[in-house]
C-alpha positions in Angstrom: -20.7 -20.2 8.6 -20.6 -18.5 12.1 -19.4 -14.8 11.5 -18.0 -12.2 13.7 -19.2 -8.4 13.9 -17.7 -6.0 15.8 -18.5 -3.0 17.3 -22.6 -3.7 17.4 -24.9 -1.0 19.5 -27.6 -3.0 21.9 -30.3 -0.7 19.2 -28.5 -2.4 16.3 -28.0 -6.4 17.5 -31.6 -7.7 16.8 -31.7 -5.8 13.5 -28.1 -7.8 12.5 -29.5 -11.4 14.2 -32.8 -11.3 12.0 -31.3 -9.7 8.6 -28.9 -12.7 8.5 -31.0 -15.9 10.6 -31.8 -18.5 7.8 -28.5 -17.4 6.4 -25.2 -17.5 8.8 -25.3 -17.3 12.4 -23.8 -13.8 13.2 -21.8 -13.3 16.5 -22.2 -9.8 17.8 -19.5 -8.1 19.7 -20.1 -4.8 21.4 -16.2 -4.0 21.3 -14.6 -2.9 18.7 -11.8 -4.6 16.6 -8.3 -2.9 17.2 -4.8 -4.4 17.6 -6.2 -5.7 21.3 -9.3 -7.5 20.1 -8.2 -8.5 16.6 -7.2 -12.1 18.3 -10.6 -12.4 18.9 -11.3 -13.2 15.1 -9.1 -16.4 14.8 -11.3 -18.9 12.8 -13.4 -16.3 11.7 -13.6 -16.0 7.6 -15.8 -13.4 7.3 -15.6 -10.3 9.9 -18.1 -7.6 9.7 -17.0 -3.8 11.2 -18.0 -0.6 12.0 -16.4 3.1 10.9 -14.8 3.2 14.3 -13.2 0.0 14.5 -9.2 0.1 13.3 -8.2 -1.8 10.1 -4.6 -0.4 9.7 -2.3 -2.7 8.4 -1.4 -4.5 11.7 -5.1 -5.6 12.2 -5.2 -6.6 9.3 -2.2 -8.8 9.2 -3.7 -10.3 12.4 -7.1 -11.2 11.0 -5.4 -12.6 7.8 -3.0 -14.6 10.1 -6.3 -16.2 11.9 -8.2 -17.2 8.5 -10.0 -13.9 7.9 -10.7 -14.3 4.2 -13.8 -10.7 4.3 -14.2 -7.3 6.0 -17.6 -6.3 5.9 -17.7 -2.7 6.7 -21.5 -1.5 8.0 -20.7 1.8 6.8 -20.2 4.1 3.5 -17.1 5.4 5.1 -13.8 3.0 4.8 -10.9 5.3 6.0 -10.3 3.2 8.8 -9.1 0.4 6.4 -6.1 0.2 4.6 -6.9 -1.4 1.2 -3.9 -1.7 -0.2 -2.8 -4.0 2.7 -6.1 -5.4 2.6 -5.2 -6.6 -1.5 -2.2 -7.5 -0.6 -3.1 -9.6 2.1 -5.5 -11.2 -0.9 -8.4 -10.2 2.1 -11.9 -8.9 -0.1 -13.6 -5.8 1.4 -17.1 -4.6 1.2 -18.8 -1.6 2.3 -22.4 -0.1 2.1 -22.5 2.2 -0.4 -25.7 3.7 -0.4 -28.0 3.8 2.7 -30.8 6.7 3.8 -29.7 10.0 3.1 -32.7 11.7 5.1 -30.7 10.1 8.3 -28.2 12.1 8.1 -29.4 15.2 6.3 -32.6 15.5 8.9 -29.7 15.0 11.8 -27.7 17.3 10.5 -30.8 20.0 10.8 -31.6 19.2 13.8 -28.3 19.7 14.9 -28.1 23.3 13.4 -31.5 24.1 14.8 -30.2 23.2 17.8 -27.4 25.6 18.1 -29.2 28.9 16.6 -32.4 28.1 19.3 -30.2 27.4 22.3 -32.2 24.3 22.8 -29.4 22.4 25.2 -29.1 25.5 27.1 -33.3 26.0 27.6 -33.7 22.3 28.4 -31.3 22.3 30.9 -32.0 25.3 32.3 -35.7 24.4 32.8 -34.8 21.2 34.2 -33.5 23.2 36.9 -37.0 25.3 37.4 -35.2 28.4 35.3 -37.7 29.6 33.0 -35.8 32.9 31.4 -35.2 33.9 28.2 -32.1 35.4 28.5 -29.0 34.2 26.4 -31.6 32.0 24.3 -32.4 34.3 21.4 -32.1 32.5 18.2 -32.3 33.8 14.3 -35.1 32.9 11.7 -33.4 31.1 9.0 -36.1 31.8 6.0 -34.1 34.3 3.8 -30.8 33.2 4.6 -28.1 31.7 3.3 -27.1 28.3 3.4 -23.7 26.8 2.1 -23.4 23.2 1.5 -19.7 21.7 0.8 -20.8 18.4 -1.4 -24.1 17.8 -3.1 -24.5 14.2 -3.6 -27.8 12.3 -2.3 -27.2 13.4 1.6 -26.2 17.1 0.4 -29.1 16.7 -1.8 -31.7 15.7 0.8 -29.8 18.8 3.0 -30.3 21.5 0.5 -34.6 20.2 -0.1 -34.9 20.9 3.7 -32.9 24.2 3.2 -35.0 25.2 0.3 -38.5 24.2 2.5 -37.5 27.2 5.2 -37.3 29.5 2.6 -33.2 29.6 2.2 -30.7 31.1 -0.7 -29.0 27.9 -1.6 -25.2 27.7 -2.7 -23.6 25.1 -3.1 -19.4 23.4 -3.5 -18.8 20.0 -5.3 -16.5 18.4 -8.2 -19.3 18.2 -9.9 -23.2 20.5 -10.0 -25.9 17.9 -9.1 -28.6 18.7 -11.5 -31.1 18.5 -8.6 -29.8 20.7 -6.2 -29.9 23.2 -9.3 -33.2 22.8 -10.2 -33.9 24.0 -6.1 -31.8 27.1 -7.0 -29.4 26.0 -5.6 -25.8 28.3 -7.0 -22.3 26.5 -7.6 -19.6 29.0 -6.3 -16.1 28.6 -4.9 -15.4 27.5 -1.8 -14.2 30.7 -0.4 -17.3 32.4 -1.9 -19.3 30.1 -0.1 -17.9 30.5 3.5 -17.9 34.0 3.1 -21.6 34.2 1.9 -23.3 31.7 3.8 -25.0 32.0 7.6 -25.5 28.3 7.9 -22.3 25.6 6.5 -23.0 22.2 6.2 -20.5 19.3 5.7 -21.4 16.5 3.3 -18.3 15.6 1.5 -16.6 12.4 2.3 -13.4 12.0 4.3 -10.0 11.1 1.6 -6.5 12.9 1.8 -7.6 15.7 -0.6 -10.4 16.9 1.8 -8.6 16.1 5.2 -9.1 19.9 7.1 -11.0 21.3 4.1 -12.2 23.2 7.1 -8.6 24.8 8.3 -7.9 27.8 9.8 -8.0 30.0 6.9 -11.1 28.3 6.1 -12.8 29.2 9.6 -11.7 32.8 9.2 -13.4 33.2 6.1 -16.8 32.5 7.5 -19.2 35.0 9.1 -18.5 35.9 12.5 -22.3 34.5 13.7 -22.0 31.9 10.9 -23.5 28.1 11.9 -21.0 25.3 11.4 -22.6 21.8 11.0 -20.7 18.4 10.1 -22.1 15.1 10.3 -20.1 14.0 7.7 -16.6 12.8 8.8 -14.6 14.1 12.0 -11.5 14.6 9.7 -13.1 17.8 7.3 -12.3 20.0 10.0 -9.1 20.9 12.0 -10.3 20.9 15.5 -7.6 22.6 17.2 -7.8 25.6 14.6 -11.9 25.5 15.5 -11.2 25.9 19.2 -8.9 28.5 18.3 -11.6 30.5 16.5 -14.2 29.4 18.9 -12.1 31.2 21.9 -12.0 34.4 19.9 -15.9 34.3 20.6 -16.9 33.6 16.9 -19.4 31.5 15.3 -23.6 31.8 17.1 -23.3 27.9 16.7 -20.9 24.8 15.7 -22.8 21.2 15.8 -20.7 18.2 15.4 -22.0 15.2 15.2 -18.4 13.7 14.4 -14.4 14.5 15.4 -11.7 14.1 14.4 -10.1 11.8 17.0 -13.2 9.7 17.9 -12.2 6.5 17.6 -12.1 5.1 21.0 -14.2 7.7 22.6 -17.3 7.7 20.5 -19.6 4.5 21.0 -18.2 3.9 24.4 -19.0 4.8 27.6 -16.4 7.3 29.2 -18.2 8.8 31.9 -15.9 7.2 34.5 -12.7 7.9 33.2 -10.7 11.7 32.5 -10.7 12.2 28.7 -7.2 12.8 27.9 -8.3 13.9 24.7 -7.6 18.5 25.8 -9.3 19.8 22.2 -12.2 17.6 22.4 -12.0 18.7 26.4 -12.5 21.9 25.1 -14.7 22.1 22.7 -17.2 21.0 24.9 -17.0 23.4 27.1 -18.2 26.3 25.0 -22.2 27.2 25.5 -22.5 27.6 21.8 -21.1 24.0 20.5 -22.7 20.9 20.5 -21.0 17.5 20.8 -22.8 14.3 19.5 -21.3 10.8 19.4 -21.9 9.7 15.6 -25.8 9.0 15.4 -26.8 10.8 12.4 -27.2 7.3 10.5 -29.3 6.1 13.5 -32.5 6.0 12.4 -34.6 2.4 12.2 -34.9 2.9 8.4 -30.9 3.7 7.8 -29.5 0.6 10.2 -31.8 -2.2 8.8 -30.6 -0.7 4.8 -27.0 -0.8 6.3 -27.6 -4.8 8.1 -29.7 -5.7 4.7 -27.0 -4.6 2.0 -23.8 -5.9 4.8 -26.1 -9.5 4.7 -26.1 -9.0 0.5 -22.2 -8.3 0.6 -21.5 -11.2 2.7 -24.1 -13.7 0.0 -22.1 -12.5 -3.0 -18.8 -13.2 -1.4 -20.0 -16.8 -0.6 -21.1 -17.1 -4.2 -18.3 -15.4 -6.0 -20.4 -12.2 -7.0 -19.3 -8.1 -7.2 -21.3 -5.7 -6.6 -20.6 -1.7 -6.4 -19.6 -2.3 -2.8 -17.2 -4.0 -3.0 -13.5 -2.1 -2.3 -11.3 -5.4 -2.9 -12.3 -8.3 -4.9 -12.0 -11.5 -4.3 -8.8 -12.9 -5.3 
């Protein structure tokens, strides 16, 4: 069986062509499937996607219409797919459900150490033969707080490099991760924890109940010089209310590794075109924010456990197996 994956990096392709040679041939596709490319897929059975590619119900009916019988999404997230089409359409739908959190969690750092050092600025400014100081003054971190808003394995791995500088550690989830506790990590409420905390980091994933968890009122409960950092799911936080806050001169840093209204932008190369996109516009134009497009899960070690546990997905499908990844059984 010949199957067709969408949306695959040039770093990613030989990593997908070895995990599944001796298995299926794999047919990698640097675009990414929409209502455009979905044609693409006719004879396919089994499709494999990325968190950008769109698998709203018109996709879907396309895919199903060419013989699709699988989705196999190459990432934790699945909000881009609407399962209850999906099980209506009698279409099974895997995910990776667990993958390195260190990825992430060591990406999100370096993202917040970043901001508070001024790093873009220096290296750009010394690039140009400007060796001063001036505008780059940073904080230390040791003895500060740090606030992170869901404690599972990546929040985990988050809050063990927090506690290595020397941080207070509070923490926001459904439920206290015995773990993070035994760091010293404190459980408060979620207002508590923007108010308190000099550093905010986003681990929580993306469903209709935490949509703009990160709203206005949320942004203006934080510190003034507080650091904002998600590499979690562009949705968390409302990115016009941001800019709005950002304008008023708040915030020593903001590092975003994802946004809201990436799909189509991130992954691609824009550099020729005018974004259209006037709050993404804007946010990079402030000195203290910093833009990335969706690379925290980049690392060697994350994208060959993501291609390895896609390759299982795709085996227990063929032989009529579940597993915990799986969003929509077989029918």
């Amino acid at each position: 069986m010949e199957i067709l994956a969408f949306g695959v990096q040039a770093d990613e392709k030989p990593l997908v062509e070895r995990a599944f040679q001796g298995h299926h041939e794999v047919r990698c596709l640097g675009v990414f499937l929409n209502e455009d490319t979905a044609p693409i897929a006719t004879g396919y059975e089994v499709v494999c996607t990325s968190v950008n590619c769109d698998l709203g119900h018109r996709v879907l009916q396309t895919l199903a219409a060419g013989g699709t019988q699988m989705v196999a999404q190459r990432s934790t997230g699945f909000n881009n797919i609407d399962l209850s089409v999906a099980e209506r359409l009698a279409m099974t739908v895997a995910r990776v459900s667990y993958y390195s959190p260190y990825s992430v969690a060591e990406f999100a750092w370096t993202l917040a150490m970043a901001v508070n050092r001024r790093v873009v600025r220096a290296s750009t400014r010394t690039r140009d033969f400007d060796f001063r100081l001036d505008g780059l003054m940073g904080r230390d971190l040791h003895g500060r707080t740090v606030g992170v808003l869901g404690t599972g394995k990546i929040g985990e791995a988050f809050a063990r490099i927090a506690h290595g500088f020397g941080m207070n550690l509070l923490g926001w989830d459904i439920a206290e991760n015995p773990a993070c506790v035994q760091l010293g990590m404190r459980y408060v409420p979620k207002d508590r924890l923007l108010a308190e905390s000099d550093l905010i980091s986003l681990h929580v994933p993306l469903m209709p109940e935490t949509r703009h968890l990160i709203d206005a009122d949320a942004l203006r409960a934080m510190k003034d010089d507080a650091i904002l950092v998600n590499s979690s799911r562009g949705g968390l936080i409302d990115s016009a209310a941001l800019v709005a806050e950002l304008r008023e001169g708040r915030f020593t840093g903001v590092g975003l590794d994802v946004y809201e209204a990436e799909a189509g932008l991130f992954f691609l190369d824009k550099s020729l075109q005018a974004i259209e996109d006037d709050t993404l516009a804007r946010l990079l134009t402030f000195p203290n924010v910093l833009v990335t497009s969706h690379q925290a899960y980049y690392t060697r070690e994350a994208v060959g456990q993501i291609v390895e546990a896609t390759l299982k997905n795709v085996l227990d499908y063929r032989a009529g197996r579940r597993s915990e990844n799986v969003l929509v059984p077989r029918s």
